[in-house]
TIRO-2110 file (N, C-alpha, C; in Angstrom, 1 decimal):
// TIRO-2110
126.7, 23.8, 107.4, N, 1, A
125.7, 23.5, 108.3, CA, 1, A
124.5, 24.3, 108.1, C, 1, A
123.3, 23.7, 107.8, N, 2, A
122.3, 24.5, 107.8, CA, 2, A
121.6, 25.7, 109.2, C, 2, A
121.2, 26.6, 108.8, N, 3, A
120.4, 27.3, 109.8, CA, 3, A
119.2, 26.7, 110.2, C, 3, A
119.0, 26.4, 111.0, N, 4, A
117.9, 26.6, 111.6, CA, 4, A
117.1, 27.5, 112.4, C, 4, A
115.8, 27.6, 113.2, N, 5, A
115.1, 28.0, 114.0, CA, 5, A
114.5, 27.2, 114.9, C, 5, A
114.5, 27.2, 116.0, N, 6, A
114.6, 26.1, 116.7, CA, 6, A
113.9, 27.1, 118.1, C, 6, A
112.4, 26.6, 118.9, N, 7, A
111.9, 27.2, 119.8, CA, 7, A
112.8, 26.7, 121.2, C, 7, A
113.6, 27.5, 121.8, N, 8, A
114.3, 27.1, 123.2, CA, 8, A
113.8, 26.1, 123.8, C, 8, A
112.5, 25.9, 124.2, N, 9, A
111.7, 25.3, 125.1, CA, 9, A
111.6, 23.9, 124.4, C, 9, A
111.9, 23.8, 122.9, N, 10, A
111.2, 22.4, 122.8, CA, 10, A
112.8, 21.4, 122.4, C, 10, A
112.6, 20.1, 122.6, N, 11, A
113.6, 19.0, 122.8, CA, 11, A
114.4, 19.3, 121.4, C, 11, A
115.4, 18.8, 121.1, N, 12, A
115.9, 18.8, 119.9, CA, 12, A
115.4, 17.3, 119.7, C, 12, A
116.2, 17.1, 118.3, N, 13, A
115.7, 16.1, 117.3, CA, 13, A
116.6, 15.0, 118.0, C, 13, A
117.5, 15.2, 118.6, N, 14, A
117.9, 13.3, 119.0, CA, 14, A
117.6, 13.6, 120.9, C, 14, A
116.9, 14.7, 121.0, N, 15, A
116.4, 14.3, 122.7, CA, 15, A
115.3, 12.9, 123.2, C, 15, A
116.0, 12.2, 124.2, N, 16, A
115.1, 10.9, 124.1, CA, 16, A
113.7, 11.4, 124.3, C, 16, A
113.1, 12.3, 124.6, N, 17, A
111.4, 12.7, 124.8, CA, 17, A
111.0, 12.8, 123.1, C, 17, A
111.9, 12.5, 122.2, N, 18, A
110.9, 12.2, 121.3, CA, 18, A
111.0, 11.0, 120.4, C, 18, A
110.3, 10.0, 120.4, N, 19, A
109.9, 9.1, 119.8, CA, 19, A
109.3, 8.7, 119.2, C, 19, A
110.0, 8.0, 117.9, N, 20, A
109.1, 7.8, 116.6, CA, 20, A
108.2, 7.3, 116.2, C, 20, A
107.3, 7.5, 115.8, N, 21, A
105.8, 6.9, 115.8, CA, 21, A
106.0, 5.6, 115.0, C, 21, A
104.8, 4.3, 115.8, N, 22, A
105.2, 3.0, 115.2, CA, 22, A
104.0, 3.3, 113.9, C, 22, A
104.0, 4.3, 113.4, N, 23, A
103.3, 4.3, 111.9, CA, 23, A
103.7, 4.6, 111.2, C, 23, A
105.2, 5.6, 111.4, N, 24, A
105.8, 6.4, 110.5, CA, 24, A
105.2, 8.0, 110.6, C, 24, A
105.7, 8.5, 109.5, N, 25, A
105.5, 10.3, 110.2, CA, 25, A
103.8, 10.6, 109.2, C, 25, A
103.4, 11.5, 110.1, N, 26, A
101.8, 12.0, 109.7, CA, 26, A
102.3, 12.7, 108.3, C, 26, A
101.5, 12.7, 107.9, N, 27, A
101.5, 13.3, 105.8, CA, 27, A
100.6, 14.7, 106.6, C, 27, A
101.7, 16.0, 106.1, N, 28, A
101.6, 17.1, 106.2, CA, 28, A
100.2, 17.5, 105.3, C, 28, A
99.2, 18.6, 105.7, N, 29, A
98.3, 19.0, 104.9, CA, 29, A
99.2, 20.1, 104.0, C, 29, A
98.3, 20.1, 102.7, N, 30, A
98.9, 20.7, 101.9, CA, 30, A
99.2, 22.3, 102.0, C, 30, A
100.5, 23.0, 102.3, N, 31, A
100.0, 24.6, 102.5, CA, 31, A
99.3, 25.3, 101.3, C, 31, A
98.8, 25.9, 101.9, N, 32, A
97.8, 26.9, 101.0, CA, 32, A
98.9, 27.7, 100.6, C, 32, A
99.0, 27.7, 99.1, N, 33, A
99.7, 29.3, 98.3, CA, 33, A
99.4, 30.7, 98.7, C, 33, A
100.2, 31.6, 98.6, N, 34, A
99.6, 32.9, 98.3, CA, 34, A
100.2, 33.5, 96.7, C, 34, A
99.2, 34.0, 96.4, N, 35, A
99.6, 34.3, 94.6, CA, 35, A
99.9, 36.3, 95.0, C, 35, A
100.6, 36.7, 94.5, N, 36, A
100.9, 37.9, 94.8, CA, 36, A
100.8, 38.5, 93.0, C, 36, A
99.8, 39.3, 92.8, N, 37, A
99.3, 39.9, 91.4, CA, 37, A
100.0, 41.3, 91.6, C, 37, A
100.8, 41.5, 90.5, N, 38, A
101.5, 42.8, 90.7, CA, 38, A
101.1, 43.9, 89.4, C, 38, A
100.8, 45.2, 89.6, N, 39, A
100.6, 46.0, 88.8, CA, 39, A
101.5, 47.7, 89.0, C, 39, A
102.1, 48.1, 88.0, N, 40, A
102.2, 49.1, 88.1, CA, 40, A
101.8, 50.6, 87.4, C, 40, A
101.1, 51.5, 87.6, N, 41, A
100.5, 52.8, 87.3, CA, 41, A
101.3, 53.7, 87.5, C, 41, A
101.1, 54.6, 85.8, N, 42, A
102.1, 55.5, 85.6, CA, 42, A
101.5, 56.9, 85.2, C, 42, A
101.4, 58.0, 86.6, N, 43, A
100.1, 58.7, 85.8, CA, 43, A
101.1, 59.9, 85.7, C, 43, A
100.3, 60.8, 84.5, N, 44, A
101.2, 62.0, 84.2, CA, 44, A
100.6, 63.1, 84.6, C, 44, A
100.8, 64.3, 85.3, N, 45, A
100.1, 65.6, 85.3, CA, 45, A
100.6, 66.9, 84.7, C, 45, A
100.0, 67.4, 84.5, N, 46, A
100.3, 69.0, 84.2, CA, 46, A
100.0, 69.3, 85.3, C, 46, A
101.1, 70.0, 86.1, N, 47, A
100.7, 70.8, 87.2, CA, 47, A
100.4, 72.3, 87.0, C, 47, A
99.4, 72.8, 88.0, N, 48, A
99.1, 74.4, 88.1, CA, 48, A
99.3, 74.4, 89.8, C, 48, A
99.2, 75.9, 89.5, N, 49, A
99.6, 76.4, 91.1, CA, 49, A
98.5, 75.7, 92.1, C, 49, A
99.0, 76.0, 93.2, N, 50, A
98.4, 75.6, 94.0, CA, 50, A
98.4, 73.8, 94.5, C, 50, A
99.3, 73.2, 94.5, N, 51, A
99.7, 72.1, 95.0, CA, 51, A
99.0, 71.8, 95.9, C, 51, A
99.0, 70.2, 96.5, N, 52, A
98.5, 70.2, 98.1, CA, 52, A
100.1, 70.8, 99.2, C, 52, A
99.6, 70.3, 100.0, N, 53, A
101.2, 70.4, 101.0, CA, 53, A
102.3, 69.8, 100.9, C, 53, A
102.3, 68.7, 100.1, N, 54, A
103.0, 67.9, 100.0, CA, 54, A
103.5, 67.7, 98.4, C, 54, A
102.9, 68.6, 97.4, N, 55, A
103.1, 68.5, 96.1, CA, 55, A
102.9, 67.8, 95.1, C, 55, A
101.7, 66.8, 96.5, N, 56, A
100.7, 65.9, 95.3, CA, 56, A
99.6, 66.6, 94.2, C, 56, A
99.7, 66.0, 93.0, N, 57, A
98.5, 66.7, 92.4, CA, 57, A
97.3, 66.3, 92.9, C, 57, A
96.5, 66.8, 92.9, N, 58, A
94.5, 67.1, 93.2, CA, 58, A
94.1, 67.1, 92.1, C, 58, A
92.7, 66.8, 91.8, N, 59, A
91.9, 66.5, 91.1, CA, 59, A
91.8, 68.5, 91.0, C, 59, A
92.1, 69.0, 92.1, N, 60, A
91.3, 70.6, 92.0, CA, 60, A
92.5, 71.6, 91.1, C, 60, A
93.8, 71.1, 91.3, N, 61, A
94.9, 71.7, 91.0, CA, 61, A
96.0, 71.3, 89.6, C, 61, A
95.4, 70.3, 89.0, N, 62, A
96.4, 69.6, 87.9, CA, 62, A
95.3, 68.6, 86.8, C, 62, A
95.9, 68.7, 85.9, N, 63, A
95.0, 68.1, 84.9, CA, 63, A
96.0, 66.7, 84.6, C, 63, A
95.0, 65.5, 84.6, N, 64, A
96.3, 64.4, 84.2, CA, 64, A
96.0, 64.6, 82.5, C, 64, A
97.5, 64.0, 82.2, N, 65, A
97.4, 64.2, 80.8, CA, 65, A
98.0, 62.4, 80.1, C, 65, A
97.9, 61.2, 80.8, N, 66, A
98.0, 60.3, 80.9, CA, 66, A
98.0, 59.4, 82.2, C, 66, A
97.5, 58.6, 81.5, N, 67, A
97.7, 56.9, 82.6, CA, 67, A
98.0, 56.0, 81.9, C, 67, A
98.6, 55.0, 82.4, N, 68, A
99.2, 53.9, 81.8, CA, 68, A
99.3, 53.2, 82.7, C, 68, A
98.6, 51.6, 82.8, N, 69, A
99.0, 51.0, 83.8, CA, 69, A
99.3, 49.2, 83.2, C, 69, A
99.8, 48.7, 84.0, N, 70, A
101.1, 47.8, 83.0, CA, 70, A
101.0, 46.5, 84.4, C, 70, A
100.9, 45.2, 83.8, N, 71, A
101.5, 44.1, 84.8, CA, 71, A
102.5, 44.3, 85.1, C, 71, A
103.4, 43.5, 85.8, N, 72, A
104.7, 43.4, 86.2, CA, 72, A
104.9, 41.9, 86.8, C, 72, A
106.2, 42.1, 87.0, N, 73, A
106.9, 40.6, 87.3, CA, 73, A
107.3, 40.8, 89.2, C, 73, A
107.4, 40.0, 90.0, N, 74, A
107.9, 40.1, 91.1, CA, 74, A
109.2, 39.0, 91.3, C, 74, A
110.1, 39.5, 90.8, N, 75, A
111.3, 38.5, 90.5, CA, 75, A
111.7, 37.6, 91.7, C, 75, A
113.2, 36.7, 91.5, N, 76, A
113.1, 36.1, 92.2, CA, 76, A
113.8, 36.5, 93.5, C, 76, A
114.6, 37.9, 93.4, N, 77, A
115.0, 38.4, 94.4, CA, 77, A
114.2, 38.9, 95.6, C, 77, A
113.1, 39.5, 94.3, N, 78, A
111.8, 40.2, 95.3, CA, 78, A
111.0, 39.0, 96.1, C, 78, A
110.8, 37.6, 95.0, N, 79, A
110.2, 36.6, 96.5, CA, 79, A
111.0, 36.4, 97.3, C, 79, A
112.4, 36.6, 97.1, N, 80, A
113.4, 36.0, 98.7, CA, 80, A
113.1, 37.3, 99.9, C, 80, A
112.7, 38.4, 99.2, N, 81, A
112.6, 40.0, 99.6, CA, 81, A
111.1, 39.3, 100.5, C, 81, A
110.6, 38.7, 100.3, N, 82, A
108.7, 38.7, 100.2, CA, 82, A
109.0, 37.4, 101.6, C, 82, A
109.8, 36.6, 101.5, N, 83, A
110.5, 35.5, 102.2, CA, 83, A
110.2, 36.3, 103.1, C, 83, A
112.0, 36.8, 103.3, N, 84, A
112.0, 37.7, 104.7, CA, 84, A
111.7, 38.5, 105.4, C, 84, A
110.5, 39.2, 105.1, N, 85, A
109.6, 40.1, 105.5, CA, 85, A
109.0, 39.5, 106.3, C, 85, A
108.4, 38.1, 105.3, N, 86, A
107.7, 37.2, 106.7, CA, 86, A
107.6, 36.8, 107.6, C, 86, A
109.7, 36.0, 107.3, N, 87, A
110.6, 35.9, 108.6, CA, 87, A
110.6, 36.9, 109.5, C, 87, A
110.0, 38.1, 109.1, N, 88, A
111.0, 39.5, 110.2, CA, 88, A
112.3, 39.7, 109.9, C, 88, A
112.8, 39.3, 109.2, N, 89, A
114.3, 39.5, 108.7, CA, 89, A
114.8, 40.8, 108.0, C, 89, A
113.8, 41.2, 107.1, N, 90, A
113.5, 42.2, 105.6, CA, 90, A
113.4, 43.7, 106.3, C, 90, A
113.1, 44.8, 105.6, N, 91, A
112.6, 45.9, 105.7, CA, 91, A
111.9, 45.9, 104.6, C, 91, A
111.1, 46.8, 104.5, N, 92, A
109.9, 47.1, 103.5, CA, 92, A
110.6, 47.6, 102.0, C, 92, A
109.9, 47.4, 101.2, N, 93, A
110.3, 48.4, 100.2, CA, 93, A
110.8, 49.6, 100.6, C, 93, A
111.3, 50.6, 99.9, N, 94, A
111.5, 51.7, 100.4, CA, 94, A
111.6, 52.4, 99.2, C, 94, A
112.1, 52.5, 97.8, N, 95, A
112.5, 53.2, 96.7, CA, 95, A
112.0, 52.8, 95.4, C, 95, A
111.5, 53.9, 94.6, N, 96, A
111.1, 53.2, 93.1, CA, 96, A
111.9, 53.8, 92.3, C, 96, A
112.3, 53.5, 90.9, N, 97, A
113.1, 53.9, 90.5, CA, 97, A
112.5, 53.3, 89.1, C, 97, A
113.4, 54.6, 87.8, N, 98, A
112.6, 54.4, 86.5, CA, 98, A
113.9, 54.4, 85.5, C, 98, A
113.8, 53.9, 83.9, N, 99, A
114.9, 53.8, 83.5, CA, 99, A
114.0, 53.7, 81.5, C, 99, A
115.3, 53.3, 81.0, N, 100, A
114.9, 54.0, 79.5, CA, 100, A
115.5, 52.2, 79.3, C, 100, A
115.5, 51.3, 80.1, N, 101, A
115.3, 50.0, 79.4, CA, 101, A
114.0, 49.3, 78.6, C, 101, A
114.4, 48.6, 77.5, N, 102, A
112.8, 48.0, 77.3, CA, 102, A
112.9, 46.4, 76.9, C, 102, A
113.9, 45.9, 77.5, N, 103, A
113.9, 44.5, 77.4, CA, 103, A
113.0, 44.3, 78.4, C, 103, A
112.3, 43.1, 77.9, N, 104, A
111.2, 42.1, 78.9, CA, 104, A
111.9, 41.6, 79.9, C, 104, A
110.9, 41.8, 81.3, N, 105, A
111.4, 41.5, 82.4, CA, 105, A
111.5, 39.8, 82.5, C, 105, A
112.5, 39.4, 82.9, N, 106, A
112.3, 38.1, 83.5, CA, 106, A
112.5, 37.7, 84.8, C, 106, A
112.4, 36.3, 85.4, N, 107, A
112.5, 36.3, 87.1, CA, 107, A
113.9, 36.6, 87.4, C, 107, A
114.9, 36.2, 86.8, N, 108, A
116.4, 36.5, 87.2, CA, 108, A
116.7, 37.9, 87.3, C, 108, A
115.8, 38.8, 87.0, N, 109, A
116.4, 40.1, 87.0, CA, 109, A
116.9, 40.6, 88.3, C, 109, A
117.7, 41.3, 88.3, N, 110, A
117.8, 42.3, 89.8, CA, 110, A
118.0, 43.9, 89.2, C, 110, A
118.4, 44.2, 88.6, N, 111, A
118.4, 45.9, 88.4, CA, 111, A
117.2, 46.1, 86.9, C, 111, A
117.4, 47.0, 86.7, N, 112, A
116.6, 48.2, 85.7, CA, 112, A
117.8, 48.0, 84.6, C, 112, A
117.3, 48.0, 83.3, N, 113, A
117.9, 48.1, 82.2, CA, 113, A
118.7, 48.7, 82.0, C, 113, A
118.2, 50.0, 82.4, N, 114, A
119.1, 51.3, 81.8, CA, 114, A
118.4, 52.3, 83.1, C, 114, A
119.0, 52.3, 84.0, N, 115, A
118.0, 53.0, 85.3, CA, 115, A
118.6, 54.7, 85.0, C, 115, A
117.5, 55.3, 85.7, N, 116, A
118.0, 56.8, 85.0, CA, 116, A
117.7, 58.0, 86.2, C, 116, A
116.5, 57.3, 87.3, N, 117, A
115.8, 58.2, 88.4, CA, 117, A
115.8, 57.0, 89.5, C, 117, A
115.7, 57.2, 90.9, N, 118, A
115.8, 56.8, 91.7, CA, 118, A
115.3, 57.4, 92.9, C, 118, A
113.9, 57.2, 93.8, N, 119, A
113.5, 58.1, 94.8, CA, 119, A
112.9, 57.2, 96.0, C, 119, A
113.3, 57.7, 97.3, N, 120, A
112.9, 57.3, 98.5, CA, 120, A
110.8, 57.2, 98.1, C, 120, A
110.0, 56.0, 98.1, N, 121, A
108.5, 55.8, 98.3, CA, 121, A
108.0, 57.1, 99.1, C, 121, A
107.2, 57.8, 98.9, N, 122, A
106.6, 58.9, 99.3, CA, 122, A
105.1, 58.7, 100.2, C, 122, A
104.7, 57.9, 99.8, N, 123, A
103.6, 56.8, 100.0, CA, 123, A
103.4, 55.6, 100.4, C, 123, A
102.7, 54.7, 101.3, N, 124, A
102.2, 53.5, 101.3, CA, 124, A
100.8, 53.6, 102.0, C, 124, A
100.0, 53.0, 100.4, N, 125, A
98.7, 52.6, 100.9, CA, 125, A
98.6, 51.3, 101.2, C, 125, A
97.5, 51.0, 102.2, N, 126, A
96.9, 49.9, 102.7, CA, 126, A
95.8, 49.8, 102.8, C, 126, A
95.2, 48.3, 101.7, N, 127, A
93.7, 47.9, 101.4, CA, 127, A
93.7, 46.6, 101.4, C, 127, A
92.4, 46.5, 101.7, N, 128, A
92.4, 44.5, 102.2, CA, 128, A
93.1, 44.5, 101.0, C, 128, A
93.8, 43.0, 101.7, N, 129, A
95.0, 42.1, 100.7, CA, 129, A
95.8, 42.5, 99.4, C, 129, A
96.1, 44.2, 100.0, N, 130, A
96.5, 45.5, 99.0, CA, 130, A
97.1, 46.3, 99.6, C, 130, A
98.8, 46.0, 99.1, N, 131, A
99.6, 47.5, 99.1, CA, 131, A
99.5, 48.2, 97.9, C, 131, A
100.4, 49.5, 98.0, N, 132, A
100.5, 50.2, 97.0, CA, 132, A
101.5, 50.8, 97.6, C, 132, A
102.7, 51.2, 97.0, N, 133, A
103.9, 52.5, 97.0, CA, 133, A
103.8, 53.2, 96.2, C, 133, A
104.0, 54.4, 96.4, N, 134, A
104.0, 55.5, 95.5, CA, 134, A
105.1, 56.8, 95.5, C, 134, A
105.1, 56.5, 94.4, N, 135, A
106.4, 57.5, 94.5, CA, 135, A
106.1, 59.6, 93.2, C, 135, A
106.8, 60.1, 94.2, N, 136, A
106.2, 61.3, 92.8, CA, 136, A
107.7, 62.4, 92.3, C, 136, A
107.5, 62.3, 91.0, N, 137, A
109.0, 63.0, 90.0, CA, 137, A
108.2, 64.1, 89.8, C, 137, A
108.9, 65.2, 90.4, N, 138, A
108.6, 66.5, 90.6, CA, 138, A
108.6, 66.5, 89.0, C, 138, A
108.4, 67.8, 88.9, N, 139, A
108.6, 68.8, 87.6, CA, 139, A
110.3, 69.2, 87.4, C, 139, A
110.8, 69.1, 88.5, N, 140, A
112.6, 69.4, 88.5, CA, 140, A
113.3, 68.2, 88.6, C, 140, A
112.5, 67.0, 88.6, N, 141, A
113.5, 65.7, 88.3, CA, 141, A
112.9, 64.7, 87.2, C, 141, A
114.5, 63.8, 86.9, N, 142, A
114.4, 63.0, 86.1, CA, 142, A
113.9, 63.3, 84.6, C, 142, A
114.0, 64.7, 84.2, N, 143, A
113.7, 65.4, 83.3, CA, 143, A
115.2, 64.9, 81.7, C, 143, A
113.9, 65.0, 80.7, N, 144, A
114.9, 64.5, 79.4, CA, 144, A
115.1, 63.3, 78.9, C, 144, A
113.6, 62.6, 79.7, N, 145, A
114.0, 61.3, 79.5, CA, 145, A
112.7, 60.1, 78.8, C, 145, A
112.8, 59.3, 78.0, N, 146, A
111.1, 59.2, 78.3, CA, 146, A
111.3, 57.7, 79.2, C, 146, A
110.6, 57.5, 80.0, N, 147, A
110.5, 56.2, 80.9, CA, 147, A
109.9, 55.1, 80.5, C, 147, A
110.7, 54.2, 80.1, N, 148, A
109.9, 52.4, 79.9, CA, 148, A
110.3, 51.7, 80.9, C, 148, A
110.9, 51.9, 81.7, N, 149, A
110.6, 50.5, 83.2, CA, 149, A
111.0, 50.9, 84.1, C, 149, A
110.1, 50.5, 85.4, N, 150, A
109.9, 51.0, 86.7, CA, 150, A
110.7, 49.8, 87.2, C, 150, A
111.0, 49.9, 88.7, N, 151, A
111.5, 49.0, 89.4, CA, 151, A
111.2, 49.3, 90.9, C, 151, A
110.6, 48.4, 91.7, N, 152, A
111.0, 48.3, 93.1, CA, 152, A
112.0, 48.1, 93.9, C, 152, A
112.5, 48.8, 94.8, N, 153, A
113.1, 47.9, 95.6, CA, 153, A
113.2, 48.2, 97.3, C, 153, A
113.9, 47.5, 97.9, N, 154, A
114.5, 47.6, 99.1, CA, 154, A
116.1, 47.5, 98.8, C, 154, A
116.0, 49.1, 99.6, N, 155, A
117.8, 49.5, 99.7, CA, 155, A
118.1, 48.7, 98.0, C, 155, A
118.9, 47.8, 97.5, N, 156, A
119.3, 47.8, 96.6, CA, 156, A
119.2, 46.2, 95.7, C, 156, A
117.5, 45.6, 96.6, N, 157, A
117.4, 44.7, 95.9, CA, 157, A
115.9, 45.1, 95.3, C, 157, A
116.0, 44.2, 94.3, N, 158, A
114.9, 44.1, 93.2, CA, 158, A
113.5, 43.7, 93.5, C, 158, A
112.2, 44.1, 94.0, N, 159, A
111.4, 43.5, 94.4, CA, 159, A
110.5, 43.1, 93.5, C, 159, A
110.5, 44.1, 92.0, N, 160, A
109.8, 43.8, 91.5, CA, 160, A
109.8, 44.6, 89.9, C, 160, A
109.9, 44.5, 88.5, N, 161, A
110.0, 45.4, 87.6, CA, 161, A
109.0, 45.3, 86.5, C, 161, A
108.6, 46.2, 85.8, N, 162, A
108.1, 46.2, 84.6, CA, 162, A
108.5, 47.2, 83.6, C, 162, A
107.8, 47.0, 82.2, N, 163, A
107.6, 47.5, 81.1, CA, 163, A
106.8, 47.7, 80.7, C, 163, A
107.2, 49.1, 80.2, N, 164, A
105.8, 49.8, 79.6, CA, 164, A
105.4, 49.3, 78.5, C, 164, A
104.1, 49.8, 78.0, N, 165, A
104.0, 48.9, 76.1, CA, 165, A
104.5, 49.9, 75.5, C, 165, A
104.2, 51.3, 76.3, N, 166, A
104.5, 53.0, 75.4, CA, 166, A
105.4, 53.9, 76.5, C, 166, A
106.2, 54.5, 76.2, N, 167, A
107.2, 54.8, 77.1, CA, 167, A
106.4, 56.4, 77.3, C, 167, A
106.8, 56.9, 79.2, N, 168, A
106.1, 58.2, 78.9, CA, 168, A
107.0, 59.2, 78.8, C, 168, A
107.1, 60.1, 78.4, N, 169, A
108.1, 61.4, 78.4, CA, 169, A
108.0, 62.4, 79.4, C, 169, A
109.4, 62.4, 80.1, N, 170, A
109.5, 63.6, 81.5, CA, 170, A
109.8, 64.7, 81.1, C, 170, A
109.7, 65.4, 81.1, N, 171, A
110.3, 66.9, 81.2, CA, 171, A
109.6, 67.6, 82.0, C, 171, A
110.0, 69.2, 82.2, N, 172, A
109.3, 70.3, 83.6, CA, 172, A
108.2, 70.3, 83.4, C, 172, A
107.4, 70.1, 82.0, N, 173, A
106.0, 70.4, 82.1, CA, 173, A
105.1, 69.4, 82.8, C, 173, A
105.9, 68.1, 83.2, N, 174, A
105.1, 67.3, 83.7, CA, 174, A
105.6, 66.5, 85.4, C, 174, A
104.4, 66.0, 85.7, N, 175, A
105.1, 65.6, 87.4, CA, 175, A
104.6, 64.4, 86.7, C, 175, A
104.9, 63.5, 87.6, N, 176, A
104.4, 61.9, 87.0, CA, 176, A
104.7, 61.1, 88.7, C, 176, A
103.3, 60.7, 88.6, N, 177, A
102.9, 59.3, 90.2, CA, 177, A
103.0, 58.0, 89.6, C, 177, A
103.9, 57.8, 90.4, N, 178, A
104.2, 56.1, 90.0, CA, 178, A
103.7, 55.1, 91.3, C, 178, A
103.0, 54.3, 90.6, N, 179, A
102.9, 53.6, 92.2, CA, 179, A
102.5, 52.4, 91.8, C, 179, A
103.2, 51.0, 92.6, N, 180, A
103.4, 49.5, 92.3, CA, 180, A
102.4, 49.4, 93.3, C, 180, A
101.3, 47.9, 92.8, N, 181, A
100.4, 47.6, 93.1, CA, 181, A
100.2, 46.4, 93.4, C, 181, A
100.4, 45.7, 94.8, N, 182, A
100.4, 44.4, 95.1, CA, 182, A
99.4, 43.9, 95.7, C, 182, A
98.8, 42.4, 95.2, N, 183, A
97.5, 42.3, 95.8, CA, 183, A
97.8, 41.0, 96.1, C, 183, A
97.4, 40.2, 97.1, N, 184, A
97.9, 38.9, 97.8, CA, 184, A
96.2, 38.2, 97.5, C, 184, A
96.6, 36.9, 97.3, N, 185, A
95.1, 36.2, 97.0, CA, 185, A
95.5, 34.7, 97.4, C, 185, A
94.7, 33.7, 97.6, N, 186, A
94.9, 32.2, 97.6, CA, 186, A
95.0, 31.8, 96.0, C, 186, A
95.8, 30.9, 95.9, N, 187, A
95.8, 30.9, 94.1, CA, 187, A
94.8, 30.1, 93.9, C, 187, A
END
């Protein structure tokens, strides 16, 4: 049996208060799309002392020593993810997570190739018809590895992944801000 949602207050479908129109049923207007443009940015720093409070690099305290920023795919897990947020059903993203896969992403995906690091979002910005999550790999993690694909998710579904064209390399000398970039538009 299917689910439904159904408002308390109003008749169900065989209550006699509704009656079928002698024209047949009104031709629905067409819904408007929303196109969801996804990007993800991969910046690298050299950190020096003096951190902020939180261990983000500053423009005042760290030199980047790369950017990379890369489309991405929002699979088909992540639209069911995108679904039920709408519903109220969902929770938000919460985790990004990086790996040494470099197969091309497709919509069936749900994990990371070869996943390698894994961190609770540190960040979420909000800009007209723009999130951003952001996540940051200290100088003591995820070290030894070089990174070709990021992944979104919630708890342990897939919201969204990409690949790099050029993979970046972790080790202690470097902190690296990762942060997925969603922009909602009418298509």
């Amino acid at each position: 049996m299917m689910n439904e949602f159904r408002n308390p207050g109003m008749p169900s479908p065989t209550s006699p208060w509704l009656v079928p129109r002698p024209d047949g049923p009104k031709e629905r207007p067409a819904s408007p799309v929303i196109r969801i443009k996804s990007n993800v940015i991969v910046e690298a720093w050299c950190p020096h002392s003096g951190d902020d409070s939180a261990g983000w690099p500053t423009l005042e305290n760290a030199e980047r020593v790369s950017r990379k920023t890369v489309g991405n795919m929002v699979v088909n897990a992540g639209l069911n993810l995108v679904r039920d947020l709408l519903g109220g059903v969902a929770l938000r993203p919460d985790k990004i997570a990086v790996g040494t896969g470099t197969t091309a992403t497709v919509a069936g995906d749900t994990a990371l190739g070869t996943e390698t690091f894994r961190k609770l979002m540190a960040r979420r910005i909000d800009a007209a018809q723009e999130i951003t999550f952001q996540m940051l790999m200290e100088t003591t993690e995820g070290n030894g590895v070089t990174v070709w694909e990021i992944g979104t998710f919630q708890n342990e579904t897939m919201l969204a992944r990409a690949v790099l064209s050029t993979g970046q390399v972790k080790n202690s000398g470097i902190q690296l801000t990762i942060a997925h970039q969603f922009t909602l538009a009418d298509a």
